[in-house]
N, C-alpha and C positions, 0 to 999 in steps of 0.2 A: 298481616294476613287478611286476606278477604272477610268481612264476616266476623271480625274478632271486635271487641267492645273496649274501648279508651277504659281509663278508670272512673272518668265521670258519667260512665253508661253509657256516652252515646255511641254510637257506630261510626268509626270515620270515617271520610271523604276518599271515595279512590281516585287515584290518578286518572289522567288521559290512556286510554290502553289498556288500563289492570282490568279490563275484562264484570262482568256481574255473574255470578253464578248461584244456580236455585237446585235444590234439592227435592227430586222425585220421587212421589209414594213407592216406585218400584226399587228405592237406593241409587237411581243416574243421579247424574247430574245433567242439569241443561248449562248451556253454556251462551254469553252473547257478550260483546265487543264492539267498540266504535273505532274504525281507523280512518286517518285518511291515507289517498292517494297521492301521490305523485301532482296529479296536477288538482289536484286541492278538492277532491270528491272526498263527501265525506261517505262512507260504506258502515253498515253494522252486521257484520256475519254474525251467527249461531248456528248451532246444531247440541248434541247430546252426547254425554261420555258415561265411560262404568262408572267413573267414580271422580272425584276431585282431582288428583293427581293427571290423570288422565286430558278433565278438559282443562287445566291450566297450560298444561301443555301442547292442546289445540290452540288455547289464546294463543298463545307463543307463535305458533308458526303458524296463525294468519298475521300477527303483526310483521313477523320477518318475510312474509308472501306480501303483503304493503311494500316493506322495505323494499325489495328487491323488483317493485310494481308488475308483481306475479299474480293478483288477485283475479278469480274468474270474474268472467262479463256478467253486468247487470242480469244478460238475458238468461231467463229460467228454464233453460231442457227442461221437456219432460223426459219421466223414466223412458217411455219409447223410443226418444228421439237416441237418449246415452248409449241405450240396448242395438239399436239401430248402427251406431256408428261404430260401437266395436265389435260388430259382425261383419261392416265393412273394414276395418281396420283389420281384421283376422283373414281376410278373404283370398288373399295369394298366399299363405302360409297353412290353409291346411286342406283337407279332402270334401271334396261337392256334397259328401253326401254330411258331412260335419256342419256343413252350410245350412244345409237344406234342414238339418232339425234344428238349429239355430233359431232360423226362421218360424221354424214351426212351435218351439216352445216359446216363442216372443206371441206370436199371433192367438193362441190357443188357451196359455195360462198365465200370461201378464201383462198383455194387453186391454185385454176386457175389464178388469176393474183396478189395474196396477199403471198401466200405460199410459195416462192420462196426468198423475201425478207428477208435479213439479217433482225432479231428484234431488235437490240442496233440499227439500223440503221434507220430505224421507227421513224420517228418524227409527230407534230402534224399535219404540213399539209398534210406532206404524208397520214395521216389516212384521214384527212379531206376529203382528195380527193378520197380515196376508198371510203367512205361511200357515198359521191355524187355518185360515178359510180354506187353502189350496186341501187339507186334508180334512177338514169336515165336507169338504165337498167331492170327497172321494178320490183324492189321488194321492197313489202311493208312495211309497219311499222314492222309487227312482225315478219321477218326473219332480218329485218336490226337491229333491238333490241336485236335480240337471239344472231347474229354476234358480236355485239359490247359487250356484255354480256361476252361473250365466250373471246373474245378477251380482256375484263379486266382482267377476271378471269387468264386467261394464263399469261398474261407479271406479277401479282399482287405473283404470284409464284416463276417465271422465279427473279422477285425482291429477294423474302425472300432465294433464294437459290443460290441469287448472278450469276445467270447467265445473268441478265441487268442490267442496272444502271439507268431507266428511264422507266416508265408508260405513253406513250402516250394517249393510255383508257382511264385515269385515268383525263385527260383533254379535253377532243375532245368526242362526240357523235353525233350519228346521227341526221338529224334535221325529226322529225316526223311530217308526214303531215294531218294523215288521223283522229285523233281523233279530236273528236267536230266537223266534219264535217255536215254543216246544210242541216236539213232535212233526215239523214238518221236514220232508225226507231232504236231504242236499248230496246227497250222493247215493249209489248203490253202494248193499254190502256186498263182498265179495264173490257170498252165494248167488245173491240176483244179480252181480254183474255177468257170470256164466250163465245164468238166465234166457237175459237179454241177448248176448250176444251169439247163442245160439239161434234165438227167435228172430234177429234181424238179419244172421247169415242165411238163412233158409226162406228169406222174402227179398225178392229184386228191387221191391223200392226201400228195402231195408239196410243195402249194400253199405251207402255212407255212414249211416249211425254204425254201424260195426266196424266202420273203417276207424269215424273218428274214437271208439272205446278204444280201440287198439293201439292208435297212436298218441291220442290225447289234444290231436289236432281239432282247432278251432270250426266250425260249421262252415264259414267263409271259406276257408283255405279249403276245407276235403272240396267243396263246389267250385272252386276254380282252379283246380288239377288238372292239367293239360297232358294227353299222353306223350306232346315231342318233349316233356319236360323229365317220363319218370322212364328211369336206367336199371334196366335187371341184369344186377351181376351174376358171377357164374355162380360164389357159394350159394345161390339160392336166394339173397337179399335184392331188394330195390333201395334205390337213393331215389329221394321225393323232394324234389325244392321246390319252396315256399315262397312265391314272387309275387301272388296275386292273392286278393280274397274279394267274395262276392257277397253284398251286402244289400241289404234294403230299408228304405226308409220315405213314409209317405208315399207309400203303392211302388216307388222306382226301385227299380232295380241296377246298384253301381258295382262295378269292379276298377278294384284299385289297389294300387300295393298297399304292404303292410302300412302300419303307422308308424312304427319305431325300426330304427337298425335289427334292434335286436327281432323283430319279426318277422323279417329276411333271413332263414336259416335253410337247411339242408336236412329230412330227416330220415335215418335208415331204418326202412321198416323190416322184418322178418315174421317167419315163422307164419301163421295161417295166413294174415293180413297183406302176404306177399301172393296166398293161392287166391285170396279174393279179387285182388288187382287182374290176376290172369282170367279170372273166369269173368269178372267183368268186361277184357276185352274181348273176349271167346262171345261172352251174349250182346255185345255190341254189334259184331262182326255179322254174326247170325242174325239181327233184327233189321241191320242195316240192308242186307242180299234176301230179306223178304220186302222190301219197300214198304214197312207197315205205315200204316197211318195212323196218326195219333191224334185224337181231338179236331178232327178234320186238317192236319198238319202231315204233307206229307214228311218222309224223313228227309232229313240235314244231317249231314256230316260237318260234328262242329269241335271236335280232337279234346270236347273235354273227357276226363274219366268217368265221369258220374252222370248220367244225361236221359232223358226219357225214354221212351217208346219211339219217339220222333227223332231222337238223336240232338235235342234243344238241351241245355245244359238247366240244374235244378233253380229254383227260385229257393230262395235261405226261409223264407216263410213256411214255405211247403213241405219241410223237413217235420214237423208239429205234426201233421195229418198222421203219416206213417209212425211216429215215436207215440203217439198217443194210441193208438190202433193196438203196437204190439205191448206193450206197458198191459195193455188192457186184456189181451189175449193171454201173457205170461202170467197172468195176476202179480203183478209186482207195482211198487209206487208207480206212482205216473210222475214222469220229471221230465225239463228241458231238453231238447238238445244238447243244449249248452253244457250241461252238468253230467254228461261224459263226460267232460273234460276233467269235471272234478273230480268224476269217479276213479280216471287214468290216474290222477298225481294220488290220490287216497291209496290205491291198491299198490302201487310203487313205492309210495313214503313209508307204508305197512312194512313192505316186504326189507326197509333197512336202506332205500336210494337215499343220497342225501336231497336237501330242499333244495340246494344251490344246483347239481346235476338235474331234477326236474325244470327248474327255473328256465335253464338254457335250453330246454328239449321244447319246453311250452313258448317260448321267445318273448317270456316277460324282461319288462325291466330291471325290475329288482325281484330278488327272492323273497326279501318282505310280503311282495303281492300275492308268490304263489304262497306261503306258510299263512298270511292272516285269513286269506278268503279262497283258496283251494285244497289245503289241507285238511283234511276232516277225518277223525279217528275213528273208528269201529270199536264198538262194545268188545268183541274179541281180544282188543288189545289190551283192554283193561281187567281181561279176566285173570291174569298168575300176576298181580304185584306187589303179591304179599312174600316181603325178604324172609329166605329163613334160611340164618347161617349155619347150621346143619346140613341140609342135602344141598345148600350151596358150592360149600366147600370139597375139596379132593380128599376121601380116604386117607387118614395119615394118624399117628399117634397122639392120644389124645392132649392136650396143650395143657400145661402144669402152672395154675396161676396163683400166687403168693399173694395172700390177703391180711393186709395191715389192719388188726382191730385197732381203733380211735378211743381211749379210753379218755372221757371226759371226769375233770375233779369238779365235786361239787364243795362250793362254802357254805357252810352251815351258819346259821345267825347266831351271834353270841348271847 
């Protein structure tokens, strides 16, 4: 074994390959190796593992990456250029606007003092320590998330194509501060959910926030509801399908379908959020045959459901203005848009729906998603769960229970 002492004390001689390894005040290990190449290069990789175990089994398979003359090129990516390439690499497979913050978390929070570094050079503390800085320097869980994200993704690539020989990512993350933070609201309770959604019924730029309480649908989806898309049956319901959603990021404004299959569903709505649908096209109709003008915009007719003064369909940012207004006016928390959505799946999972029935209605992927981070209990639920099998049980004759005393012999000391 590396590091083990002969009996005459001295420390033996390693082979060609067996690798050096040093033991860090943080418990890693660093690791380093001489191999040659194929055509007679000699190369010495390194990098850093949790533990022993760990980086002998990196020696390992940089010697077997020699063998099979897989070793990356001399040349030293930097972190930007690795970040760089697997944003191109991603780039026919997902949505412009997926691109476009890509870009923008590469440019904004890891290019400035990250993006410059060699990536084979990149080790754990070194990440360790960006990711402190990203947060002493003010940024929260969910851009330091999207970084670290980005940042597996990229070296997880930069691996399979042999341009590094080590995953730091892939060991080291950020430390998150802000979830489970006590006292901060993540849903309404049920009281202020009727609150609210009396306060947003009764204001016309309030229309969508009540649409989405009612359905649970996502801010995207309620803003890109097209009237040739919704069907009013006779019982009095509509069927709503979910084809599009409208998104923003970096001032733009995208629409694009769901993400997932499962995003693409069909939802049937009833009950009030069916008279709000009507009355919405009722004050469409009317604003449209006065030709108002909006923001100096005269009206458009543009078939979405949800749509200005001008008949221009919403901007997803501008959903804030109005949720924060009426929040304010209700006296009730002030919360996201977004978190209707939580509130929908909380008051549903209360009332006894299962998680897997919400899951499908909200077009997540797994149920997992909606129970860990949109499920959220209310104090009420916790107020009778003290069992008491007395007024449990059904009225019946009292139950006759035969009780074995254990008589114990004791020995006395002679």
């Amino acid at each position: 074994m590396p590091g083990k002492e002969s009996a005459d004390g001295k420390r033996p001689k390693r082979g060609q390959g067996e690798g050096s390894f040093k033991h860090l005040p943080d418990g890693q290990v660093r690791w380093r190796v001489m191999v040659t190449t194929q055509a007679g290069e000699r190369r010495h990789p390194s990098g850093t593992a949790r533990n022993l175990t760990e980086a002998r089994k990196a020696v390992r398979e940089i010697r077997e990456a020699a063998l099979r003359n897989n070793l990356p090129p001399r040349e030293r990516v930097t972190v930007k250029k690795l970040v760089e390439e697997y944003i191109e690499h991603r780039a026919p497979s997902v949505k412009g606007r997926t691109l476009d913050n890509y870009r923008a978390i590469l440019k904004r929070n890891i290019e400035p003092t990250f993006g410059a570094l060699k990536a084979q050079g990149v080790n754990v503390p070194r990440l360790r320590e960006f990711y402190e800085d990203l947060r002493t320097g003010g940024q929260g869980d969910s851009v330091r998330r999207q970084v670290h994200n980005l940042l597996h993704a990229a070296y997880k690539l930069g691996l399979s194509n042999s341009v590094v020989t080590v995953n730091p990512a892939a060991q080291v993350r950020p430390v998150y501060t802000e979830r489970g933070r006590a006292g901060r609201p993540v849903s309404f309770t049920p009281e202020q959910a009727v609150i609210f959604y009396q306060a947003a019924r009764a204001d016309r730029w309030g229309w969508p926030l009540a649409f989405m309480l009612a359905t649970g649908m996502r801010p995207g989806e309620v803003l890109g509801l097209r009237w040739e898309e919704v069907t009013f049956g006779a019982d009095g319901s509509a069927l709503v399908p979910i084809e599009r959603t409208r998104s923003v990021s970096g001032g733009r404004v995208y629409e694009d379908t769901p993400k997932t299959e499962r995003g693409r569903r069909t939802v049937r709505v009833t009950g009030d959020a069916v008279a709000l649908l009507k009355e919405t096209k009722a004050q469409e109709e009317r604003e449209r045959k006065a030709r108002l003008v909006h923001n100096g915009r005269p009206y458009q007719v543009t078939g979405y459901v949800f749509t200005s003064r001008a008949g221009t369909p919403y901007r997803p940012d501008n959903l804030r203005r109005p949720m924060r207004r009426l929040c304010l006016a209700a006296d009730i928390p002030l919360l996201t848009p977004h978190k209707l959505r939580h509130t929908w799946t909380s008051l549903f999972a209360a009332q006894g729906v299962s998680i897997e029935v919400l899951s499908r209605q909200l077009g997540h992927e797994s149920a997992t998603v909606t129970r860990n981070f949109y499920r959220h209990v209310f104090e009420e639920e916790r107020g009778e769960l003290t069992y008491d099998p007395v007024t449990s049980l059904a009225p019946r004759e009292p139950i006759k229970v035969r009780v074995r005393r254990a008589i114990g012999k004791v020995k006395r000391d002679p």
